[in-house]
C-alpha positions as CSV (number, residue, x, y, z in Angstrom):
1,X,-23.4,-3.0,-16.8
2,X,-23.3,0.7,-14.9
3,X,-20.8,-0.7,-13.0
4,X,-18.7,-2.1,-15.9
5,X,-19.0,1.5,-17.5
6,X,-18.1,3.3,-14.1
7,X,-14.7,1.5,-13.6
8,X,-14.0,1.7,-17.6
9,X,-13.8,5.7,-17.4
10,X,-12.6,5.6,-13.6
11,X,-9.3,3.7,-15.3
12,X,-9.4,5.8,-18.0
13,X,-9.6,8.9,-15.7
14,X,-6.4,7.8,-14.0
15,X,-4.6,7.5,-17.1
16,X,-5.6,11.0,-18.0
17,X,-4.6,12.1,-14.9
18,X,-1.3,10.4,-15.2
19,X,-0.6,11.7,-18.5
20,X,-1.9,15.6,-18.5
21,X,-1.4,16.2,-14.4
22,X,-4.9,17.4,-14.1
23,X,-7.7,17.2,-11.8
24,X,-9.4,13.5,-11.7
25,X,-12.7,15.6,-12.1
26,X,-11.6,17.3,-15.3
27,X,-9.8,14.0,-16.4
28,X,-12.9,12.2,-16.3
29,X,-14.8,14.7,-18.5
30,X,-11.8,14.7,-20.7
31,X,-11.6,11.0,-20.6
32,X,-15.1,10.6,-21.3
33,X,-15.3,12.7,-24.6
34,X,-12.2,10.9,-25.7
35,X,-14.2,7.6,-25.8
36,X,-17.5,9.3,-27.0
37,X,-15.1,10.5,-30.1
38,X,-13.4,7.4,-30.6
39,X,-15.9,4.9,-30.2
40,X,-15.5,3.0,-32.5
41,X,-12.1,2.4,-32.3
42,X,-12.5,1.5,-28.8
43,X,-15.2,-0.7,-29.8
44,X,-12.9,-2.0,-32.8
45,X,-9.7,-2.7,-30.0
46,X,-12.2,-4.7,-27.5
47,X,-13.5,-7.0,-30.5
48,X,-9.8,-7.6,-31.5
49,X,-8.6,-8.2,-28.0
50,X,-11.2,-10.9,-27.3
51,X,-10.2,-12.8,-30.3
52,X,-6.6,-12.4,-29.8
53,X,-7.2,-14.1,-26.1
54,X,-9.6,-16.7,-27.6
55,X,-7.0,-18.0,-30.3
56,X,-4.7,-17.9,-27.1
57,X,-6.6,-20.2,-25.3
58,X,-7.3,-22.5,-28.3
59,X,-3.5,-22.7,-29.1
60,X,-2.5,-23.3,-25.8
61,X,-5.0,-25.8,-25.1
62,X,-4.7,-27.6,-27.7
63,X,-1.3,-28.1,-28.1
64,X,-1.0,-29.4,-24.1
65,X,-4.0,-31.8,-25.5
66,X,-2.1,-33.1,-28.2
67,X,1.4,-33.1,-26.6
68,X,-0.3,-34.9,-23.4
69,X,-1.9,-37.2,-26.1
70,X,1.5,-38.2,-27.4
71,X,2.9,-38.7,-24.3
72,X,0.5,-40.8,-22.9
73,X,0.1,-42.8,-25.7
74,X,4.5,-43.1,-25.4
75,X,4.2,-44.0,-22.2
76,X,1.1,-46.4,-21.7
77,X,0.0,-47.8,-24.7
78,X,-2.7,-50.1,-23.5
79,X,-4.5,-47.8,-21.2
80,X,-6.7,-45.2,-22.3
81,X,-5.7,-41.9,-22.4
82,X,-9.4,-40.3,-22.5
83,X,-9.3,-39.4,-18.9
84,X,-5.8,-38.1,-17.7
85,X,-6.3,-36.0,-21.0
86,X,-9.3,-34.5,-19.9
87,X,-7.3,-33.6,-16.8
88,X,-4.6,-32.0,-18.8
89,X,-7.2,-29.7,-20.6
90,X,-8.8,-28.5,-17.3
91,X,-5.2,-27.5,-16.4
92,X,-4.6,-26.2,-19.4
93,X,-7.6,-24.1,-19.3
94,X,-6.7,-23.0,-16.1
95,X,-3.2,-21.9,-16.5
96,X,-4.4,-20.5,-20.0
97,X,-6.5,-18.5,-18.5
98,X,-4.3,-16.8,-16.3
99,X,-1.7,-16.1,-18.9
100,X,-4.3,-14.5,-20.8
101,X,-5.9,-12.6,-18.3
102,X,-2.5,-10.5,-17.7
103,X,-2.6,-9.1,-21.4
């Protein structure tokens, strides 16, 4: 958790020291009492972002299920689709994943 908390306001010490040209010393402090003050809106922007990336993963995950569904039901209608779907979902978790993780 210290850890998490150390490289939060080390990235937000960079920004400040990208945007006002300062010290990384005084950006930090400067960075730090911008969270203190805004707290809550940070707080609020964390709770929106993590259910913005699970509704992500649910739309992209489902709709591989229920294409790959389709398809395999097109394709080979007498053999059960249970476990090459199941496949596709791992994938699709996968590759949601990492389309998620870049925003």
């Amino acid at each position: 958790c210290f850890e998490k908390c150390i490289k939060f306001l080390n990235k937000n010490a960079y920004i400040q020291t990208a945007l006002m040209g300062t010290g990384f010393c005084t950006s930090a402090k400067k960075a730090f009492f911008l969270i203190l003050r805004n707290a809550l809106r940070f707080g609020t922007v964390a709770v929106l972002g993590n259910g913005i990336r699970l509704i992500g993963f649910l739309c992209i995950m489902s709709s591989t299920g229920c294409i790959g569904y389709v398809l395999m039901d097109a394709m080979h209608p007498d053999v059960s689709p249970f476990f090459p779907l199941i496949l596709m979902l791992i994938c699709a978790y996968v590759v949601s994943n990492l389309f998620m993780n870049v925003f």
